[in-house]
C-alpha positions as CSV (number, residue, x, y, z in Angstrom):
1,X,-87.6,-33.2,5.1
2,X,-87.5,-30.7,2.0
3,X,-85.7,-32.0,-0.6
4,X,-82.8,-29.7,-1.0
5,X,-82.0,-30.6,3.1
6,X,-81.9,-34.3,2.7
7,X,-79.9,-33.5,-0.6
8,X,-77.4,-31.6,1.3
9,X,-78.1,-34.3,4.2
10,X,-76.9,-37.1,1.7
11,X,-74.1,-35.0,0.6
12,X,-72.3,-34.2,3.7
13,X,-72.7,-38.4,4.9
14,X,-71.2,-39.2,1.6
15,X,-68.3,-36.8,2.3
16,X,-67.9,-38.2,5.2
17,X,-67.7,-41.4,4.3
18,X,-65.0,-40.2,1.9
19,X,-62.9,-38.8,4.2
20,X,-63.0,-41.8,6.7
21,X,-62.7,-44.0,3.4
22,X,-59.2,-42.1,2.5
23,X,-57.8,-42.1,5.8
24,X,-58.5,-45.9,6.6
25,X,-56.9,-46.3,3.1
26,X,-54.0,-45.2,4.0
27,X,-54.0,-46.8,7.6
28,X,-54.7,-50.1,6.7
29,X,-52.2,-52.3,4.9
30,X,-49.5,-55.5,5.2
31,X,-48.7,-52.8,8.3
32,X,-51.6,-51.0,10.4
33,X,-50.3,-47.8,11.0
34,X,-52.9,-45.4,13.5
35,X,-54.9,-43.1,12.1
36,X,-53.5,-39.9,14.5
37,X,-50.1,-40.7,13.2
38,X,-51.2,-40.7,10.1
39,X,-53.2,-37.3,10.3
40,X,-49.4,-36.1,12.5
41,X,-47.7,-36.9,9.2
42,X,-49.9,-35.4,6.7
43,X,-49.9,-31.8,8.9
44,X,-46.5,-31.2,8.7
45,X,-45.5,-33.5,12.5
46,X,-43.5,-36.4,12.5
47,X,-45.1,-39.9,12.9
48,X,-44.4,-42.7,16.0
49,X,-42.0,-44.7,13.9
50,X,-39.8,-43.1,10.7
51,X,-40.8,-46.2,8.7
52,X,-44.9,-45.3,9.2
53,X,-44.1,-41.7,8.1
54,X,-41.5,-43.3,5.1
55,X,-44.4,-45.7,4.2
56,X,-47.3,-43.0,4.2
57,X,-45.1,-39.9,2.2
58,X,-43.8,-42.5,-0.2
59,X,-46.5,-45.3,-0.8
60,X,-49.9,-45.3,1.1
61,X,-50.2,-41.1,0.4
62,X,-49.3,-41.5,-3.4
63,X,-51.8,-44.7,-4.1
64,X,-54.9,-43.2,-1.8
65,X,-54.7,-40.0,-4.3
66,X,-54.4,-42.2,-7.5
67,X,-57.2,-44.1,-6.2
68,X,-59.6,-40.5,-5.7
69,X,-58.1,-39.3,-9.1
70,X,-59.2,-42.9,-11.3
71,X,-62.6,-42.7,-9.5
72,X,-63.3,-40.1,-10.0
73,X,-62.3,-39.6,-13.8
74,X,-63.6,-42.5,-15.0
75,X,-67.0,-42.0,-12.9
76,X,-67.9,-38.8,-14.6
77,X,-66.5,-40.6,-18.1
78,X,-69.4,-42.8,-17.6
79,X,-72.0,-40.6,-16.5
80,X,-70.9,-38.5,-19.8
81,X,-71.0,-41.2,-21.9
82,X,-74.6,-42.4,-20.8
83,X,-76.2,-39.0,-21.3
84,X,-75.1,-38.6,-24.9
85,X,-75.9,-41.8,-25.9
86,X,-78.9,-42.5,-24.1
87,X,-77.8,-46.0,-23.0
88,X,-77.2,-47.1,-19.6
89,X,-74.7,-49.6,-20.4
90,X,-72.3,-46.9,-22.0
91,X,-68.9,-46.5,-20.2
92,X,-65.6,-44.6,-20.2
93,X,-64.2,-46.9,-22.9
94,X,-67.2,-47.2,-25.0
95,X,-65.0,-45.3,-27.7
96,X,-62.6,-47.4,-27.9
97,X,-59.9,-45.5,-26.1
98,X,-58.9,-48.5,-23.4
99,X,-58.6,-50.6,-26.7
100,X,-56.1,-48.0,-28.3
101,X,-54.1,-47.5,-24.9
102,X,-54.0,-51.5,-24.5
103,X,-52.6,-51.1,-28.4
104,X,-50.2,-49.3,-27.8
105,X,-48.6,-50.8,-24.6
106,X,-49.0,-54.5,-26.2
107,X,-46.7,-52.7,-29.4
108,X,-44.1,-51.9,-26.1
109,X,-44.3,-55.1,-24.2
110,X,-45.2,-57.9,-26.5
111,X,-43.4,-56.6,-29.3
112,X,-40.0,-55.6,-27.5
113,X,-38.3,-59.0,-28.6
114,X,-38.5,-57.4,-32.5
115,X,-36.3,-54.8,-31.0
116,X,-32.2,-54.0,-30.0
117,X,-32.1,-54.6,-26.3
118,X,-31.4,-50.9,-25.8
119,X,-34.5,-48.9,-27.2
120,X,-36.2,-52.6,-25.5
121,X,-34.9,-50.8,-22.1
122,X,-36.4,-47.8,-23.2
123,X,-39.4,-49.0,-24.1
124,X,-40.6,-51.3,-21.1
125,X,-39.7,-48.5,-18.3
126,X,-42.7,-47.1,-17.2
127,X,-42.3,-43.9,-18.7
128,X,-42.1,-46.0,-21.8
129,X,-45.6,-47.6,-21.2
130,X,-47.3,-44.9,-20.4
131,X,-46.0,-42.8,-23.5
132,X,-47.1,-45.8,-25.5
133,X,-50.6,-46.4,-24.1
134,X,-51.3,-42.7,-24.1
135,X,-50.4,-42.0,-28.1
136,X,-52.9,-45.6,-28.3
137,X,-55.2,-44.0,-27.0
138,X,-54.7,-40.3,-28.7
139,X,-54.4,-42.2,-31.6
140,X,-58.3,-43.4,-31.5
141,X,-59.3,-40.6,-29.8
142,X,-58.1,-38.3,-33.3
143,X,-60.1,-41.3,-35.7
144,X,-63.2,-41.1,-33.1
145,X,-63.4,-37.0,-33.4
146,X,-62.8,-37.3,-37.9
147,X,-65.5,-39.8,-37.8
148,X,-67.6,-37.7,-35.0
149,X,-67.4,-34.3,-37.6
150,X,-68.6,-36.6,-40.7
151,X,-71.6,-37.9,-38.6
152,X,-74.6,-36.9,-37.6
153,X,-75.9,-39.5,-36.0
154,X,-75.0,-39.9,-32.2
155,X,-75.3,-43.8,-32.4
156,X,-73.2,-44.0,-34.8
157,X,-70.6,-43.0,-33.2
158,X,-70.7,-45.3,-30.5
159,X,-70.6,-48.2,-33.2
160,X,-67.5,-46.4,-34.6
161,X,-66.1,-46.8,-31.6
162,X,-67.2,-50.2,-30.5
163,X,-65.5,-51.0,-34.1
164,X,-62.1,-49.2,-33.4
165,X,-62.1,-51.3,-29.5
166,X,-62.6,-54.4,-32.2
167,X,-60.1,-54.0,-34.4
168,X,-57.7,-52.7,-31.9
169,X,-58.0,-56.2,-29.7
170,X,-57.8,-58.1,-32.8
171,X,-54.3,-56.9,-33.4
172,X,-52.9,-57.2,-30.2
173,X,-54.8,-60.9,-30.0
174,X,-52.4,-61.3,-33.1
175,X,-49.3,-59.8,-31.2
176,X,-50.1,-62.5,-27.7
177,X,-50.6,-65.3,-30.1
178,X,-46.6,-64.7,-31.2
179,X,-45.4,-63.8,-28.0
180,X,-43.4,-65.2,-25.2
181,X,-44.7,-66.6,-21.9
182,X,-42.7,-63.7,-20.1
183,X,-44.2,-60.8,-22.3
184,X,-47.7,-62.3,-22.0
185,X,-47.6,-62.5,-18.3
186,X,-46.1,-58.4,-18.1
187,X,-48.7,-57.5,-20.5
188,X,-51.4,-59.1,-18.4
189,X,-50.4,-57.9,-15.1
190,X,-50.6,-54.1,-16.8
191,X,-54.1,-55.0,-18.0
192,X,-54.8,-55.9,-14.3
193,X,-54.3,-52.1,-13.7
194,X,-52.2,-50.9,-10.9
195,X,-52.3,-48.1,-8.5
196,X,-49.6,-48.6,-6.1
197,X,-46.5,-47.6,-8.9
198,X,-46.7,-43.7,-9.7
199,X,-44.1,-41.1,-8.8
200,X,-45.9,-37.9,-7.7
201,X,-44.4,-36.4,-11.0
202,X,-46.9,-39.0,-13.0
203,X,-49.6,-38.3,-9.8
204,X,-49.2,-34.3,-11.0
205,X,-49.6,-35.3,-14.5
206,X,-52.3,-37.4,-14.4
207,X,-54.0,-34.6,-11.6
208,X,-53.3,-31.7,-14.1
209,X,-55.0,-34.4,-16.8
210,X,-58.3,-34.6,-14.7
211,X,-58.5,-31.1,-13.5
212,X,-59.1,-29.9,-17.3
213,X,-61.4,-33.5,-18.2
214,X,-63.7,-32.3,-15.3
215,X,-63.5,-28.7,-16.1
216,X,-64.6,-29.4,-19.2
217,X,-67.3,-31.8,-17.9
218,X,-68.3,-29.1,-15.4
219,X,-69.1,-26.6,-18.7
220,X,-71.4,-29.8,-20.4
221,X,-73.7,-29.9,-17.0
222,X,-76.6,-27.6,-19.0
223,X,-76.4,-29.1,-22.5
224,X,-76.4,-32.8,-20.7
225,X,-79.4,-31.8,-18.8
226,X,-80.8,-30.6,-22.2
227,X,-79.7,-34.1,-23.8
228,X,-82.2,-35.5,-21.5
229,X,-84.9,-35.2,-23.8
230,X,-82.8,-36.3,-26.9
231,X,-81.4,-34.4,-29.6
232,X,-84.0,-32.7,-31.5
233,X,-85.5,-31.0,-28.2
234,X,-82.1,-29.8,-26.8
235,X,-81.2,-28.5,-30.9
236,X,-84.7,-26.6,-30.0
237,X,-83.8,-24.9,-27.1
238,X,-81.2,-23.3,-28.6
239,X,-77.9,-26.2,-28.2
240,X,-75.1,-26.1,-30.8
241,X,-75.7,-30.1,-30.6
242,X,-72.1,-30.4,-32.8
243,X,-70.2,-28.9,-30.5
244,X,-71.4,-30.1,-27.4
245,X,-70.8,-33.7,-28.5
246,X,-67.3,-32.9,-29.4
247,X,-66.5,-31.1,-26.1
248,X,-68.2,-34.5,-23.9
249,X,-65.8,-36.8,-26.2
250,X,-63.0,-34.8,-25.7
251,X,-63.7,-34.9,-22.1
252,X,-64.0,-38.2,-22.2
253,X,-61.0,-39.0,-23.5
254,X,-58.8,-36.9,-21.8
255,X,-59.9,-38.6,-18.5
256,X,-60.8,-42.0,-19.4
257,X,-57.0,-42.1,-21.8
258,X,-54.9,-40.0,-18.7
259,X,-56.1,-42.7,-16.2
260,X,-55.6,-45.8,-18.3
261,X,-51.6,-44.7,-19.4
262,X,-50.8,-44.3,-15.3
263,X,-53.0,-46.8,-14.0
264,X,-54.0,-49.4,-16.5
265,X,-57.7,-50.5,-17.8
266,X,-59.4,-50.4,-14.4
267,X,-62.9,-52.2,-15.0
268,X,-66.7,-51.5,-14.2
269,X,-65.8,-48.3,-12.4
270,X,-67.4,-45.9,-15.1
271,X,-69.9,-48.0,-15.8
272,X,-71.5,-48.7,-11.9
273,X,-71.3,-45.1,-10.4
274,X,-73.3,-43.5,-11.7
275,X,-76.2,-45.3,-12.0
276,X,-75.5,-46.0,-7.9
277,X,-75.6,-41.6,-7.8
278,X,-79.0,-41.8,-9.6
279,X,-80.4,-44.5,-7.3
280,X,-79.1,-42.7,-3.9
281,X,-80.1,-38.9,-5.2
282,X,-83.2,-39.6,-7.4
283,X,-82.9,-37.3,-9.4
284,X,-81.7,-37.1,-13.1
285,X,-80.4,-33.0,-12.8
286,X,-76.5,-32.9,-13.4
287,X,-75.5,-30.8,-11.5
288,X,-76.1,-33.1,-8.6
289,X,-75.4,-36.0,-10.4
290,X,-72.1,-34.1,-11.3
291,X,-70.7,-33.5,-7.7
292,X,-72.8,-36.9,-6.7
293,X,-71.0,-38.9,-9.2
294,X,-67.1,-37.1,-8.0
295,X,-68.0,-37.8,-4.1
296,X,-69.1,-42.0,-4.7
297,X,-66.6,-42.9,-7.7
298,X,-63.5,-41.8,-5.2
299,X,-65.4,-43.5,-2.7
300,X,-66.1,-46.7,-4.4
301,X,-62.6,-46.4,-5.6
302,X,-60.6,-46.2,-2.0
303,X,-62.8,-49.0,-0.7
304,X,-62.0,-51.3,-3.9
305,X,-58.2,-50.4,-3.3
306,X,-59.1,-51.0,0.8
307,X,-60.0,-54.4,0.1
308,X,-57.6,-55.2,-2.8
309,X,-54.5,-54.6,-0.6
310,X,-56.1,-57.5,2.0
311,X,-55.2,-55.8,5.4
312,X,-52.8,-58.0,7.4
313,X,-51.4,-59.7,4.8
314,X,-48.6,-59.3,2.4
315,X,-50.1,-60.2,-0.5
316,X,-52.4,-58.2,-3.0
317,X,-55.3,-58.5,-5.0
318,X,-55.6,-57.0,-8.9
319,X,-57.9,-53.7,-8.7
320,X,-59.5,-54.7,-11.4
321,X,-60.5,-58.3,-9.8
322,X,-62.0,-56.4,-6.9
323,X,-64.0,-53.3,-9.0
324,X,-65.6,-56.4,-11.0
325,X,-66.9,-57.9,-8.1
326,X,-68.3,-54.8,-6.9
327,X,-69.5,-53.5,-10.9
328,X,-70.5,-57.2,-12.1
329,X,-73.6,-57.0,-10.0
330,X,-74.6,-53.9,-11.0
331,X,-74.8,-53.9,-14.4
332,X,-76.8,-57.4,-14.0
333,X,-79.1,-55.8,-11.8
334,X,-79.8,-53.0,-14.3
335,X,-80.3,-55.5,-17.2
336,X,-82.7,-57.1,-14.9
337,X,-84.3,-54.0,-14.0
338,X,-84.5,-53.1,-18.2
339,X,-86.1,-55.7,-19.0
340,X,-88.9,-56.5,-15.9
């Protein structure tokens, strides 16, 4: 089979696979509801019952998008994030941003006791933790992009930001150690990250948010295939290196920071896919990778959230519990890999 036909092949299974992924998602839950209901519902009919059509419009609907939306940010953070810097173990949060988000929401939750039980109120709703985890992460974002103008060196960088996640976790290490038991636990269960609790005001936020990351992305496909051969070659052919470095952390960081305010640090995600596109597609050209990358993270993500919610029982699992399981192996197998 000729290349392009068994990369087209690969690309319609995959889609598949997504589809069948999104609509089990929804389906499956505490309460199995059938797929032709559910497909009923989402063309505009009614379902069997009014609480299967109340529970897909209202709950399953809302979290099977957010699920599609983290994937697929955070997978094309990481495939980003590898290219520039050359290093298979870079992620979406490599610069520090998780850190600054996780900042800003401990300042909310951990230090709301420091505060008048009003702006407390304030504070903890969840527009409240989002506003704080997103200027967190802005906030590190704006010191990454000073430092990234003053440096020339790529790998420098990446320690920058490695040194901004640092000192970020050190203060709010500082804010646990004189917390409460009850803060502690709210800021750990946000930490957990959390699909299942966004309005589809925050879903059209955060979709807006990752429209203009991967449009942005989408412009870096030539430079990153340039960045390939490292810097000097792709300043060779021609590549305003500066820029394009700026425009792939900005990218970054509007998608890796949008998902982490609505959904919390989710784990491994950025890391794993694309490394998992490489391995099914063989090839290294990004525009593949690209669309590749977009098709598997919301894949991986639905079937992480599929398992998560634990079909036929009430209880849940955290999403970030689940995504290690899945990411954990990975990046072991790729250390292994590095080093035989």
């Amino acid at each position: 089979m000729a290349p392009k036909q068994s990369t087209l092949l690969l690309f319609i299974l995959i889609g598949i696979g997504f589809l069948c992924l999104f609509f089990t998602n929804i389906s499956l839950g505490s309460i199995t509801i059938p797929i032709q209901d559910i497909i009923h519902s989402l063309s505009g009919g009614e379902a069997s019952k009014t609480t299967w059509e109340y529970i897909i419009i209202n709950y399953r609907l809302p979290k099977a998008i957010t699920a599609v939306l983290v994937g697929m940010g955070l997978s094309i953070s990481g495939l980003l994030m590898q290219t520039l810097f050359r290093n298979p173990l870079a992620g979406p949060y490599v610069l520090g941003l998780s850190s600054g988000s996780s900042l800003g929401v401990a300042f909310v939750i951990l230090g709301a006791g420091f505060l008048s039980p009003f702006l407390s109120n304030i504070l903890l709703s969840s527009y409240g933790i989002v506003l704080a985890s997103t200027l967190g992460s802005v906030l590190v974002l704006l010191a990454v992009l000073t430092v990234a103008q003053r440096l020339r060196d790529t790998m420098a960088i990446l320690i920058v930001g490695l040194m901004f996640g640092s000192f970020t976790s050190a203060i709010v290490s500082t804010l646990s150690y004189f917390s409460t038991a009850d803060q502690l636990q709210k800021f750990t269960f946000w930490s957990m990250g959390s699909l299942g609790n966004l309005s589809w005001n925050s879903i059209l936020i955060l979709t807006v948010a990752v429209i203009i990351g991967l449009l942005l992305s989408l412009y870096c496909i030539k430079p990153l295939n340039a960045l390939l051969l490292g810097e000097n070659y792709a300043k060779s052919m021609g590549l305003n290196f500066n820029k394009t470095r700026l425009i792939i952390i900005l990218a970054t960081s509007i998608l890796a920071g949008s998902i982490t305010a609505y959904a919390g640090p989710i784990a491994f995600i950025g890391l794993a896919v694309p490394h998992i596109a490489k391995l099914v597609f063989q090839t290294s050209n990004h525009l593949i990778l690209f669309w590749s990358t977009l098709l598997i993270g919301a894949s991986m993500m639905l079937l992480c959230d599929l398992i998560s919610q634990l079909p036929g029982f009430e209880t849940t699992l955290p999403i970030n519990a689940v995504t290690s399981l899945f990411g954990a192996p990975i990046v072991i197998w790729l250390l292994v890999r590095k080093r035989s």
